[in-house]
Short mmCIF file of the C-alpha atoms (twelve columns), coordinates in Angstrom:
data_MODEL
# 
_entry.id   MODEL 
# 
loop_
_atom_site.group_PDB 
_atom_site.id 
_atom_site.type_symbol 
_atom_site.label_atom_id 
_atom_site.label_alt_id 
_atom_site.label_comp_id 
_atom_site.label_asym_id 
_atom_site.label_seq_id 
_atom_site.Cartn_x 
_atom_site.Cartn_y 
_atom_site.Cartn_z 
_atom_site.pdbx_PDB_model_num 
ATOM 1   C CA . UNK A 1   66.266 83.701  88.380  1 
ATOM 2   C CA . UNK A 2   67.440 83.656  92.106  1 
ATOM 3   C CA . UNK A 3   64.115 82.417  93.053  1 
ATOM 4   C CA . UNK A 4   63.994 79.325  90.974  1 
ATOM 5   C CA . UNK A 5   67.683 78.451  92.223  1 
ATOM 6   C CA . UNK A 6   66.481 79.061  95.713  1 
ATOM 7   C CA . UNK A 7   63.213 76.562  95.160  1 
ATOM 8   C CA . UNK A 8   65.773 73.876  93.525  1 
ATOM 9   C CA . UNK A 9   68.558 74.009  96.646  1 
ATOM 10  C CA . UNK A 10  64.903 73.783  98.972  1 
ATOM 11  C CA . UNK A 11  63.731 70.894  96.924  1 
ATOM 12  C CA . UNK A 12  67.121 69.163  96.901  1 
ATOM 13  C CA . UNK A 13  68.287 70.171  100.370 1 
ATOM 14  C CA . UNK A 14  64.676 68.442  101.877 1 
ATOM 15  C CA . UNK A 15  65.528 65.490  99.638  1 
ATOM 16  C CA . UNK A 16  68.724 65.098  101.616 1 
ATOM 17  C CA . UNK A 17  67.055 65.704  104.738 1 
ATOM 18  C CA . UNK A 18  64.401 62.769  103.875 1 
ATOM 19  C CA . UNK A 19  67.225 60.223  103.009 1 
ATOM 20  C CA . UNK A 20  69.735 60.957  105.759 1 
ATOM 21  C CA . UNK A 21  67.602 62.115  108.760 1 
ATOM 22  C CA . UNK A 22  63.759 59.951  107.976 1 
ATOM 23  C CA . UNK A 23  65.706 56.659  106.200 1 
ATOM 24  C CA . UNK A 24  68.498 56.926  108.354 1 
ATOM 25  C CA . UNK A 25  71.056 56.129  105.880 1 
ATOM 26  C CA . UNK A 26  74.322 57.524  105.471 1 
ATOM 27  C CA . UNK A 27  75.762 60.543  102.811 1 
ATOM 28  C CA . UNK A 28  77.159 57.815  101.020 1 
ATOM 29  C CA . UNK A 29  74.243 55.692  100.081 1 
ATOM 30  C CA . UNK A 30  72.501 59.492  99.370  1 
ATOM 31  C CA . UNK A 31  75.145 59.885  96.915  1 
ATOM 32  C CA . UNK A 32  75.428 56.196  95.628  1 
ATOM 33  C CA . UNK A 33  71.385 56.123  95.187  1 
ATOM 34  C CA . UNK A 34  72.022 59.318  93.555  1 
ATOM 35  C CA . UNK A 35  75.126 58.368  90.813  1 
ATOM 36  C CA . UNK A 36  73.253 55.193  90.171  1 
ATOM 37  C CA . UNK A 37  69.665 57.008  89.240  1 
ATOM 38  C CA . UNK A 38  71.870 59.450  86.838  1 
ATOM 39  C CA . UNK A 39  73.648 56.424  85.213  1 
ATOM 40  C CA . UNK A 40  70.808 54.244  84.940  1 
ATOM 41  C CA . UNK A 41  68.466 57.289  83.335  1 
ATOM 42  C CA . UNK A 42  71.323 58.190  81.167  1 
ATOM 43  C CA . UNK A 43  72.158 54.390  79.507  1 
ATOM 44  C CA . UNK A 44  67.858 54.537  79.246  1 
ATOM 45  C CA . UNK A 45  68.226 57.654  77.337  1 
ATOM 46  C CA . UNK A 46  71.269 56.506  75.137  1 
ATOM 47  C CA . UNK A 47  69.419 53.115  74.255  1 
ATOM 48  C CA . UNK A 48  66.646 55.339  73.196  1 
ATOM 49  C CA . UNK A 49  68.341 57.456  71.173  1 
ATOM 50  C CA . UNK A 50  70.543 54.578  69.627  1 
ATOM 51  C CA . UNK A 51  67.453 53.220  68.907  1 
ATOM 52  C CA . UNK A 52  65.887 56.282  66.491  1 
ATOM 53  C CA . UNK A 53  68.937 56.804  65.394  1 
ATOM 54  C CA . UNK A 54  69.709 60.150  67.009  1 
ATOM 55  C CA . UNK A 55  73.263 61.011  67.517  1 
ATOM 56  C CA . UNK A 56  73.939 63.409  70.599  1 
ATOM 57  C CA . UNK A 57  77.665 64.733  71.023  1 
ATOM 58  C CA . UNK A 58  79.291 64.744  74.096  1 
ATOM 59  C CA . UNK A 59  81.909 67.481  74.682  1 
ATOM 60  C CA . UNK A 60  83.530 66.555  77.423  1 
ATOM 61  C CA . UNK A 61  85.293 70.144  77.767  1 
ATOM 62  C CA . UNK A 62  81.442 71.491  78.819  1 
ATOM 63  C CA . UNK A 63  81.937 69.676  81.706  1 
ATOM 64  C CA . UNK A 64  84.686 71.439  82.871  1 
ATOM 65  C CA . UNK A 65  85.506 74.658  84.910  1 
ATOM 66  C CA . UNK A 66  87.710 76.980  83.797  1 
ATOM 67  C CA . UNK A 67  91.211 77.785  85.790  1 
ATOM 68  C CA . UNK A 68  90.335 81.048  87.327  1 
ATOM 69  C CA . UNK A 69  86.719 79.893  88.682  1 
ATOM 70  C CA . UNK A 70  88.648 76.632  90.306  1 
ATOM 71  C CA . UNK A 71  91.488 78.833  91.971  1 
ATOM 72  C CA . UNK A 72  88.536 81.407  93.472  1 
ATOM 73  C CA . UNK A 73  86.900 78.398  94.643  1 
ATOM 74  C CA . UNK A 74  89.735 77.263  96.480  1 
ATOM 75  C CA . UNK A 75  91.074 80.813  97.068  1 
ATOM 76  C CA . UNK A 76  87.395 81.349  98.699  1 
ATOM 77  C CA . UNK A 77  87.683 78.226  100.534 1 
ATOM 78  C CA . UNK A 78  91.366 79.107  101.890 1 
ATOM 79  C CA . UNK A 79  90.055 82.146  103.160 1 
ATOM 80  C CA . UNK A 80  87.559 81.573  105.002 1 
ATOM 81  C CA . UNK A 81  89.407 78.374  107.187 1 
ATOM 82  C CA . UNK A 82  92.411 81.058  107.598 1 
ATOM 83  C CA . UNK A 83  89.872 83.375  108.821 1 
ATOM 84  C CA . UNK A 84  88.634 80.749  111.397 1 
ATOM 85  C CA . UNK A 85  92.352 79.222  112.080 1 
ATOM 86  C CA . UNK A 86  93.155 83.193  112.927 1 
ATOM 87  C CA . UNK A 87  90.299 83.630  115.278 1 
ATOM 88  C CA . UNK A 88  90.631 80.641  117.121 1 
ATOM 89  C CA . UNK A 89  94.845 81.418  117.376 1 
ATOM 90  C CA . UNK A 90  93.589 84.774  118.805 1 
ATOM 91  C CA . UNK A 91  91.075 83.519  121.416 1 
ATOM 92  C CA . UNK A 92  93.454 80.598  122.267 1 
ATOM 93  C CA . UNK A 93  96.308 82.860  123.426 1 
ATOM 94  C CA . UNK A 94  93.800 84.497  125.776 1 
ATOM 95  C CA . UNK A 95  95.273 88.056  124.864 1 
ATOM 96  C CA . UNK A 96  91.212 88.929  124.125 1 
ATOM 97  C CA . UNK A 97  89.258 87.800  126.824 1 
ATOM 98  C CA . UNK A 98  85.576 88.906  124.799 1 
ATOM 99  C CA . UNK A 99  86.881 86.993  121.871 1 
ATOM 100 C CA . UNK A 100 87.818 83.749  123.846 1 
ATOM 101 C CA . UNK A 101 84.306 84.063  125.811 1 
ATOM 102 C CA . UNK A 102 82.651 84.394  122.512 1 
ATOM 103 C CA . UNK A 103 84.712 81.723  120.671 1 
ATOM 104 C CA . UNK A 104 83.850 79.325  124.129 1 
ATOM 105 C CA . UNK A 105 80.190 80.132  123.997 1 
ATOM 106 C CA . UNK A 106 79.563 79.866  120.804 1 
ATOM 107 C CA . UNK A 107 81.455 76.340  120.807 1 
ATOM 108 C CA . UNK A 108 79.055 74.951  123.791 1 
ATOM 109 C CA . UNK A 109 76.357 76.023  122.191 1 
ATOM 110 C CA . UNK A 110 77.229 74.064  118.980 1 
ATOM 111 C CA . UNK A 111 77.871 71.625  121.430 1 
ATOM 112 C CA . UNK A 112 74.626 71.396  123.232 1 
ATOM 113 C CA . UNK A 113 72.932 72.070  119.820 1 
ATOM 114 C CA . UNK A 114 74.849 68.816  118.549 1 
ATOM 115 C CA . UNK A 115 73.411 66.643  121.590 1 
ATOM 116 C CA . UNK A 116 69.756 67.466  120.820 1 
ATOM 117 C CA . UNK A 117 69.334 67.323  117.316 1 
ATOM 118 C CA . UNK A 118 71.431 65.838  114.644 1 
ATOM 119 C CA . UNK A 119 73.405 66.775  112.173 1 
ATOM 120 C CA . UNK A 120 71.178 66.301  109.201 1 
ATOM 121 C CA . UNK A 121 68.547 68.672  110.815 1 
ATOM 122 C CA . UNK A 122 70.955 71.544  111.819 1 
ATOM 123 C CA . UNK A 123 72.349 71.383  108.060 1 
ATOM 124 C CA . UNK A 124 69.140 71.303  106.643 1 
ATOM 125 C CA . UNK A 125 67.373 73.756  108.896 1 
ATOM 126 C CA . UNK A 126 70.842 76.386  107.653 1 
ATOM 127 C CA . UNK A 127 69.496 75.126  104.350 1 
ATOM 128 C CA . UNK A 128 66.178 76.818  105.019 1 
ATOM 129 C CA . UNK A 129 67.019 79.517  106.330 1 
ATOM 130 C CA . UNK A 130 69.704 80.578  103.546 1 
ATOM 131 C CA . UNK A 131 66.969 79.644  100.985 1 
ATOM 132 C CA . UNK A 132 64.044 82.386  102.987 1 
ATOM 133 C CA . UNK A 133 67.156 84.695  102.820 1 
ATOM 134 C CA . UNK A 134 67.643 84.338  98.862  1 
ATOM 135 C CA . UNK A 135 63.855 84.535  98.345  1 
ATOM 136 C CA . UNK A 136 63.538 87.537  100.783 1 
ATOM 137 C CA . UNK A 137 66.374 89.447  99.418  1 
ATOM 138 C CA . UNK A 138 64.248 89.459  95.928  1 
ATOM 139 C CA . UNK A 139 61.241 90.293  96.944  1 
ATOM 140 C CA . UNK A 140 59.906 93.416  96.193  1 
ATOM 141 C CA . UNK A 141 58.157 94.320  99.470  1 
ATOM 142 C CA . UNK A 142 61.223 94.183  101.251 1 
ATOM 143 C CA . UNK A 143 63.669 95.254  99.133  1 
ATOM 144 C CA . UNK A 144 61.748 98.312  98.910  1 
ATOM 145 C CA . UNK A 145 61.463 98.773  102.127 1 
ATOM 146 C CA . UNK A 146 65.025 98.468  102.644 1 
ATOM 147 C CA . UNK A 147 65.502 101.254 100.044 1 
ATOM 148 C CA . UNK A 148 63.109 103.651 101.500 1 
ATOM 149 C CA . UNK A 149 64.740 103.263 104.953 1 
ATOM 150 C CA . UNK A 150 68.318 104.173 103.268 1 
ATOM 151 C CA . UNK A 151 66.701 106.921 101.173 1 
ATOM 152 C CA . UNK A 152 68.701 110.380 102.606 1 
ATOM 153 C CA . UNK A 153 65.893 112.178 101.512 1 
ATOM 154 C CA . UNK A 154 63.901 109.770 104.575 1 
ATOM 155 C CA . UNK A 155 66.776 110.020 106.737 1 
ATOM 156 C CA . UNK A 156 65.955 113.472 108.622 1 
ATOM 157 C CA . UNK A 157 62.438 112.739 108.943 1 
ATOM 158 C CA . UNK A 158 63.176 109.301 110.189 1 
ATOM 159 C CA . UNK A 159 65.302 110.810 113.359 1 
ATOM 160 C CA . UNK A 160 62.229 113.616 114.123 1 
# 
């Protein structure tokens, strides 16, 4: 299952990649180009349907997400800026000089990264990468050989 969502986000995420970095056009024409596609195949598909007389309901509640899943997306999503807002608070104050090195490198090379490649390409190589990651943490070679190198049994003879 994970590697069929992991071959769709690859197939969508070069899509994006091909309109934004190849066409040069903007996230909002990628989007635009993308609501007018759905509505366009979708009145195609109602005329058709019209047309043999086949009557498809549309609940509009299935299109919906349910409280708790909207609050742990936003809880999530709080979370994780707070958890940046906190670390750059920390490194500003100067208190932790390794943090504010790490914070200032890190920020020069996203920097320098920025001024040689654009945007599009950094997202979309991330895109990659978290898509190998899904595939690879699936796959039976190496998830077996991660459980073989955390077997205890392994463990002593490992260390010998």
């Amino acid at each position: 299952m994970r590697e069929s969502k992991a071959l769709i986000v690859m197939i969508c995420g070069s899509l994006v990649y091909y309109h934004c970095a190849y066409r040069e056009s903007s996230f909002v024409s990628l989007v635009s180009d993308v609501f007018i596609v759905l509505l366009c195949s979708l009145a195609i598909l109602g005329l058709l349907f019209r047309h043999i007389n086949i009557s498809v309901p549309v609940d509009p509640l299935e299109w919906q997400i349910s409280q708790d899943t909207a609050n742990s997306i936003f809880a999530c999503l709080a979370n994780t800026i707070g958890a940046a807002e906190s670390v750059l608070r920390v490194a500003a104050t100067g208190h932790d000089k390794r943090l504010f090195l790490k914070v200032v490198v890190c920020l020069y090379l996203l920097s320098a990264l920025g001024r040689l490649v654009s945007g599009v390409t950094v997202a979309y190589t991330g895109l990659c990468l978290f898509c190998l990651y899904m595939l690879a943490e699936n796959s039976q070679l190496i998830s077996s050989w991660f459980l073989q190198r955390r077997d205890p049994a392994n463990l002593g003879q490992d260390n010998m």
